[in-house]
N, C-alpha and C positions, 0 to 999 in steps of 0.2 A: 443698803446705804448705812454707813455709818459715822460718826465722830470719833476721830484719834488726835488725843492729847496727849504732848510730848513732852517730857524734858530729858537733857541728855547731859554729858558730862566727862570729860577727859580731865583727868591730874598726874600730873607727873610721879606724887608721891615723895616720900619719904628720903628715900637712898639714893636713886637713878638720878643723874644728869640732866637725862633728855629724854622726850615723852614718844615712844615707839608706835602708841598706841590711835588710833582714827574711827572716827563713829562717822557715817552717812546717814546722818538724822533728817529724812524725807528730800529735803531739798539745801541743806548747809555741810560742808563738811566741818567736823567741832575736832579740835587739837588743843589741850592746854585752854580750854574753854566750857564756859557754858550754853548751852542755847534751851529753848523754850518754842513751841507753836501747837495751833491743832489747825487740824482742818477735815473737811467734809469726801468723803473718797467718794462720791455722785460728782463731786466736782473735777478728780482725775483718772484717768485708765490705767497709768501704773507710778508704780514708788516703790525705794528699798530702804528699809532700816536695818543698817546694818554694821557688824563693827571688824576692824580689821586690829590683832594684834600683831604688831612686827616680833621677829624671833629675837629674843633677848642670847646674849651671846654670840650672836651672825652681827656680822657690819650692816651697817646702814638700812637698819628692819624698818626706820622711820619712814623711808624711802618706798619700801615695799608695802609699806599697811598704803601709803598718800596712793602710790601706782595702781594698785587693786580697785579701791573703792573709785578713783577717776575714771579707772576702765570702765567698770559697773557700772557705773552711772550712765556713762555716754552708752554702753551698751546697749543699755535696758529701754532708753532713750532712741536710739534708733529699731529699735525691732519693729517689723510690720505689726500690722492691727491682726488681732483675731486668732492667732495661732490657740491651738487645741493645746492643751495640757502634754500630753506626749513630746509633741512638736518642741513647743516651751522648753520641757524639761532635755531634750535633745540640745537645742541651741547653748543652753547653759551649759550641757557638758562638755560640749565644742567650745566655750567660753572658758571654763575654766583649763581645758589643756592650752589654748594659746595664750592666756594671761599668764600661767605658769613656763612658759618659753621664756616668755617677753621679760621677766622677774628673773629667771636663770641664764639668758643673755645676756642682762644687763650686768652680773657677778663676773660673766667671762672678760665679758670689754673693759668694767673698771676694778680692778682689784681694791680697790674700797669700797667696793660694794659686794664680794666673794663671801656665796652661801647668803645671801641675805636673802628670807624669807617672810610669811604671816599669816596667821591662820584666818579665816572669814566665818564669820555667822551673822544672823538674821534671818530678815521676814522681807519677801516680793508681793505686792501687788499686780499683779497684770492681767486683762481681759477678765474684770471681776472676778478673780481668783486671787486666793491666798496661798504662797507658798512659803515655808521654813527651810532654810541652808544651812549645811554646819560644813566644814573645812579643817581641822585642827580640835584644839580644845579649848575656848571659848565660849560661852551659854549662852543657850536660849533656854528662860524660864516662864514656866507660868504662872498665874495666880487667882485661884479661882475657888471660891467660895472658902476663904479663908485657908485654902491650901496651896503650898508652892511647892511646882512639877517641873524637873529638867526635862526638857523637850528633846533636846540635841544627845546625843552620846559620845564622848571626848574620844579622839584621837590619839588614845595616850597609850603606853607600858602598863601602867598602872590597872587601866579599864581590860586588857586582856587581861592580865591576872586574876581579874575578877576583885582586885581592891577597890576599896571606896575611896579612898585617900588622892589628893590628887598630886600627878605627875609631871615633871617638868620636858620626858623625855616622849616627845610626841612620833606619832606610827603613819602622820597624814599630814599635808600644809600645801602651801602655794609658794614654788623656791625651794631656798635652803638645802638641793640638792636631790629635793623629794622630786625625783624622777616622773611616779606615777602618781599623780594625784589625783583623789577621788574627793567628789561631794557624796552628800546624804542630802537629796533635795526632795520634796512630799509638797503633794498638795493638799493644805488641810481646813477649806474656805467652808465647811457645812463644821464644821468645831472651832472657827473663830468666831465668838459669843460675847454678844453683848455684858456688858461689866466682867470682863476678865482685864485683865493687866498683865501686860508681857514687860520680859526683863531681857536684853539685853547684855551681856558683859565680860571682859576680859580675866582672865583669871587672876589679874590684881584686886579682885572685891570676893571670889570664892576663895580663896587663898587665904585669906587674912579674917574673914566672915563665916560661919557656919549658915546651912541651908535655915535651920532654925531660927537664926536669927534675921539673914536676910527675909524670912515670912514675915515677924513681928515688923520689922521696919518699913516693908510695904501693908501691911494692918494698917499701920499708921498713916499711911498715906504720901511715907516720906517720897520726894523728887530724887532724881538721877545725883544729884550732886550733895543731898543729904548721904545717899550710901557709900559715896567716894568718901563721904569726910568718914565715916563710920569706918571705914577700911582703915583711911590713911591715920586714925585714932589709934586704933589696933596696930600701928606698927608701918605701914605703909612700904613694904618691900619691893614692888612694882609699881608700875603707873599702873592706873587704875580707872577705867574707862566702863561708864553705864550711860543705857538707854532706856528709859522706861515709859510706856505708854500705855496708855487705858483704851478700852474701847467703848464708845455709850450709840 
């Protein structure tokens, strides 16, 4: 059993128009918003925190982060009770080749929506099991005894190189033409730890923030939308979209 407390946070940012970016924070979708809750998981069988960034430069990414996370949700929502880890991890990848149809259909039919894509990460709860997704280049971080650890491994150009630096030209997503899309899905419920903090985020908060620094600001204790303002300080070139939760 544990307590997970939340805040989360979508901004638009600095330069962009329009906010591409969607968080599935337990049970709200947050756009251009903030939200706040916690609750007790004895209390529920499953939950996703999770974030979708739409492909900046593709039409109508806005469209595709909203379509993803809505799928997810009802998805995860109808699955029977009890499935085994394997199983789980099965259905999700059958999930993500037909979300990814449905997102590349949708480019064919309306030409204002052609190549529109979005990367996915986060964290599943289901049948007392913790699981971690990455989709694209997007984070999952963690924070644990004064240290922060990227969980996920980006999608990028950059990441085969072997550079550290990050990428705009992604090798993995949902859409956007990516034919064959793969997850990185783990179950990791015997290393999700009381007083650890997970982060959550769009590449408009690593982009603009050093991992250094996002450590210090969750030290502090800052909220999802303390680190958006911290980006969109530094510059804000992207929307900028965090999730971050504690465990007690």
């Amino acid at each position: 059993m544990s307590r997970i407390m939340l805040t989360a946070a979508s901004r638009v940012g600095c330069i962009r128009s329009n906010n591409e970016d969607m968080i599935l924070a337990y049970d709200k979708f947050v756009r251009s918003d903030l939200y706040r809750t916690e609750f007790m998981t004895e209390n529920v069988d499953r939950f996703a925190i999770a974030l979708a960034d739409g492909m900046g430069g593709h039409n109508a990414g806005e469209v595709a982060s909203s379509d993803v996370l809505t799928n997810l949700h009802f998805f995860l929502n109808d699955l029977p009770r009890g499935l085994a880890s394997g199983e789980f991890c099965e259905m999700m990848t059958e999930w993500l080749q037909s979300v990814n149809q449905i997102i590349d259909s949708k480019g064919h039919v309306n030409p204002n929506m052609s190549e529109m894509g979005t990367t996915l990460v986060g964290v599943i709860f289901y049948n007392n099991k913790y699981y971690w997704m990455n989709c694209g280049d997007s984070r999952l971080y963690r924070f644990r005894n004064g240290c922060l650890s990227q969980i996920t491994t980006d999608h990028s150009m950059n990441n085969i190189k072997g550079e550290k630096k990050h990428s705009n030209i992604l090798t993995n997503c949902i859409g956007a033409g990516c034919r064959h899309s793969y997850m990185d899905l783990f179950e990791f419920t015997d290393d999700f730890l009381s007083g650890d903090v997970y982060l959550v985020c769009s590449d408009g908060l690593n982009d603009m923030i050093s991992d250094n620094n996002i450590c210090s600001l969750l030290a502090e204790g800052c909220s999802a939308n303390d680190l958006c303002e911290a980006a969109i300080t530094a510059g804000g070139y992207d929307n900028v979209s965090v999730c971050v939760f504690n465990v007690e």
